[in-house]
Rosetta silent file (secondary structure, phi, psi, omega in degrees, C-alpha in Angstrom):
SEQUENCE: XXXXXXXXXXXXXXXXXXXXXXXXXXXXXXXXXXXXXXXXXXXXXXXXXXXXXXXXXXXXXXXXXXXXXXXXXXXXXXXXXXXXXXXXXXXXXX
SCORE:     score description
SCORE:     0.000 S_00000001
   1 L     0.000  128.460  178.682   22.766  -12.588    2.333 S_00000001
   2 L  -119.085  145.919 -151.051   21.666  -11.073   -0.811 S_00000001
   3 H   -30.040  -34.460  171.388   18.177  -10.274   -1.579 S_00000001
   4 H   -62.276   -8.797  175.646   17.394  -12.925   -3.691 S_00000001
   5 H   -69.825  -43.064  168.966   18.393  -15.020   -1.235 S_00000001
   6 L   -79.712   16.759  159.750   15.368  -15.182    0.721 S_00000001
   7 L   -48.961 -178.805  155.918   12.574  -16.131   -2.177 S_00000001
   8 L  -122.389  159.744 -161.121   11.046  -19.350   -2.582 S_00000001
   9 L   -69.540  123.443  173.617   12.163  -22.005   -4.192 S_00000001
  10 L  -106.895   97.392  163.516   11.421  -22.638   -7.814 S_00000001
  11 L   -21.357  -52.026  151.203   11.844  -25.933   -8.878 S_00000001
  12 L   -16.487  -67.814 -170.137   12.568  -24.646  -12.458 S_00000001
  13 L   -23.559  -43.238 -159.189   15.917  -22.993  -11.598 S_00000001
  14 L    74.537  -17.006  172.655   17.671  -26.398  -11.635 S_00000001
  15 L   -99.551    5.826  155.192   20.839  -25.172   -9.310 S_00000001
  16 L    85.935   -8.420  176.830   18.872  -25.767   -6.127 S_00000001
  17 L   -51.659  -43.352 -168.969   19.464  -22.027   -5.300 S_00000001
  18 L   108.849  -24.532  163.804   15.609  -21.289   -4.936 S_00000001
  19 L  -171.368  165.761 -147.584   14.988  -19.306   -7.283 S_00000001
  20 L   -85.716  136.838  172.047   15.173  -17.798  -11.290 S_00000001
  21 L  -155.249  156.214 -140.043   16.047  -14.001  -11.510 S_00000001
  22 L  -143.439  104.691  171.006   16.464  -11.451  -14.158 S_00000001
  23 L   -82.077  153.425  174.762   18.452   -8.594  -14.040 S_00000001
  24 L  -158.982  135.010  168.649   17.022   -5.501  -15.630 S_00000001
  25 L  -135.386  129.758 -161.897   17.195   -1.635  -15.782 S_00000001
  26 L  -114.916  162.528 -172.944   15.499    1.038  -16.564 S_00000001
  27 L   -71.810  103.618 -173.012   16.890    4.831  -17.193 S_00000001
  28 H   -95.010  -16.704 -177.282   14.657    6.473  -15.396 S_00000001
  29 H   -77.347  -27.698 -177.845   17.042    9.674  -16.122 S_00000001
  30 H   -78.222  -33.443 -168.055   16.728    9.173  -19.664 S_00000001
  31 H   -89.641  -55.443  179.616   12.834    8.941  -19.718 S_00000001
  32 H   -28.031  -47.857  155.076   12.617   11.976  -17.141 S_00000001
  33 H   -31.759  -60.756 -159.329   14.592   13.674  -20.240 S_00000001
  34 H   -87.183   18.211 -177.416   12.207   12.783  -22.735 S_00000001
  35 H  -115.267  -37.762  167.156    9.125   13.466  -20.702 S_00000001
  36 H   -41.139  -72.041  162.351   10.570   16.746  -19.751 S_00000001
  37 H   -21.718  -81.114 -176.785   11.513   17.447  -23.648 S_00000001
  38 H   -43.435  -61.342  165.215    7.594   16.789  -24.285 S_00000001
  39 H   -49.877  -41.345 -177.303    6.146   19.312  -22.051 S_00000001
  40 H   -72.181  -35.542 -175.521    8.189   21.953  -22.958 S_00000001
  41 H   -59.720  -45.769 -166.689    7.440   20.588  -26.987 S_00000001
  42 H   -83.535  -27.518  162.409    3.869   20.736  -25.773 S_00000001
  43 H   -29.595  -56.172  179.166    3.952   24.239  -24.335 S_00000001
  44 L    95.317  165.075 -168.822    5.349   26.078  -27.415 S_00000001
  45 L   -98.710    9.585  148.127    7.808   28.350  -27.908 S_00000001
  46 L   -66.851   -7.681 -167.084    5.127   31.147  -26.638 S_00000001
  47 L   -65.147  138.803  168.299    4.907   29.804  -23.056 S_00000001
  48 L  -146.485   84.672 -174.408    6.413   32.560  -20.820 S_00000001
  49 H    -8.581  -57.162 -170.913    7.378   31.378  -17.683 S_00000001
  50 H   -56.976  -70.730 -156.546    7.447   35.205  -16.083 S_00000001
  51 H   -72.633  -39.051  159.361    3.844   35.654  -17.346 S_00000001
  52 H   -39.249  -41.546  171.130    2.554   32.757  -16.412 S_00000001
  53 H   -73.901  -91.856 -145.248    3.700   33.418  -12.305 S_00000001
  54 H   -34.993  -35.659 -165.541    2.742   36.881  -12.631 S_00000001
  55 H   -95.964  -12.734  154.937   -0.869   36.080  -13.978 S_00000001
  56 H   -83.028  -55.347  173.507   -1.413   33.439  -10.845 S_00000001
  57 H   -22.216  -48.240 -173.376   -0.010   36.186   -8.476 S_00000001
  58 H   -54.391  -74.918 -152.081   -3.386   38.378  -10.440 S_00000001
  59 H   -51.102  -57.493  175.234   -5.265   35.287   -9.833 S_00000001
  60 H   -64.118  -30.509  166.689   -4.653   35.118   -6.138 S_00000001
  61 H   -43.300  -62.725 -158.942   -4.826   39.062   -5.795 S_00000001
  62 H   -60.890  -76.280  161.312   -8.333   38.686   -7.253 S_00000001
  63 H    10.386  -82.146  168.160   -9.111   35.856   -5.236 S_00000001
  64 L  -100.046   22.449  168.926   -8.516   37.143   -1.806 S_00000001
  65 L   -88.279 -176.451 -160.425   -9.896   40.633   -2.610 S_00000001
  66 L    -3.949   55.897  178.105  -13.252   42.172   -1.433 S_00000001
  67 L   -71.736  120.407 -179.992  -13.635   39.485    1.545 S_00000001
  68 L   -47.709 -172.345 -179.820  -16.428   40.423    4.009 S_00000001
  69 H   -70.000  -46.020 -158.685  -15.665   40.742    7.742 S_00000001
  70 H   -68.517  -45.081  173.896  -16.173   37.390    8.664 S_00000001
  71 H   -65.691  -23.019  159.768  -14.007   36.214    5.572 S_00000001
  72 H   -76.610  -48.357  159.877  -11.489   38.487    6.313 S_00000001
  73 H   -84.080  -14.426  157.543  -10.960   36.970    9.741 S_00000001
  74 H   -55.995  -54.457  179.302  -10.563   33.557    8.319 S_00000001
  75 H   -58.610  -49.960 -152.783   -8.146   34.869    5.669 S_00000001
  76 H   -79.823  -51.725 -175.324   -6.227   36.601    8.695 S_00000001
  77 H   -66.749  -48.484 -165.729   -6.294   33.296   10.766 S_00000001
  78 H   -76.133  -28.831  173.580   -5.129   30.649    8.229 S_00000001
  79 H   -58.900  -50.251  176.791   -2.680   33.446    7.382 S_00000001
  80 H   -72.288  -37.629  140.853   -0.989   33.491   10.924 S_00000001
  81 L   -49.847   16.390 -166.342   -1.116   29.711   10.816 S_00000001
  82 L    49.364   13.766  154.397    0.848   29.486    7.774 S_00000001
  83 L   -66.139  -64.986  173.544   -1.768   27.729    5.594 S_00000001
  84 L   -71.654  137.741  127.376   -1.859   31.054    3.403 S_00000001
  85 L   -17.512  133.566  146.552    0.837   33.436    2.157 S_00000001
  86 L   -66.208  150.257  169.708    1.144   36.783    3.287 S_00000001
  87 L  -144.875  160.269  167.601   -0.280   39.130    0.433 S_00000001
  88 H    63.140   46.293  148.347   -1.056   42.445    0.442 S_00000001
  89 H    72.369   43.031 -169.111    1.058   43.467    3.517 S_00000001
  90 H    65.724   29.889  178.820   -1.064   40.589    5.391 S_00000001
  91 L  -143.827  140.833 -177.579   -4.431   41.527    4.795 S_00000001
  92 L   -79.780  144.699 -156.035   -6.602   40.524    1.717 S_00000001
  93 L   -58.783  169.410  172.976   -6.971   43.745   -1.086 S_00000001
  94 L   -87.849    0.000    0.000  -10.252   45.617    0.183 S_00000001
């Protein structure tokens, strides 16, 4: 049975099949291209991947630095659940 089989019937059709359908397709590979294409267009040709990691790595550094005690065991706990990263050889900078 093929999908279309099970629809309801529209009186339109005129063949008594049940019902009027329209093939169609869209590239979805082609627009993923061109959407791709745009971001990078909107980025510029300064964007620097490397620098970009490196300066959330800072960002995260920063972050989880000068945590109090209490804040520090929290950091240590979601860290041994695997909610956090390790950083800083598993302890947030001092």
């Amino acid at each position: 049975m093929a999908p279309h089989d099970s629809l309801p019937d529209d009186p339109d059709r005129g063949d008594g099949s049940g019902s009027t359908l329209t093939d169609f397709s869209v590239d979805l590979t082609s627009l993923e291209v061109l959407r791709r294409a745009q971001v990078m267009q909107a980025l510029g040709p300064d964007w620097d991947p490397v620098e970009v990691l490196q300066g959330e790595e800072a960002a995260y550094d920063l972050l989880y630095s000068g945590l109090d005690s209490e804040q520090q065991r929290l950091y240590d706990e979601l860290v041994a659940e695997g909610v956090l990263p390790v950083r800083g050889g598993g302890h947030a900078a001092p």
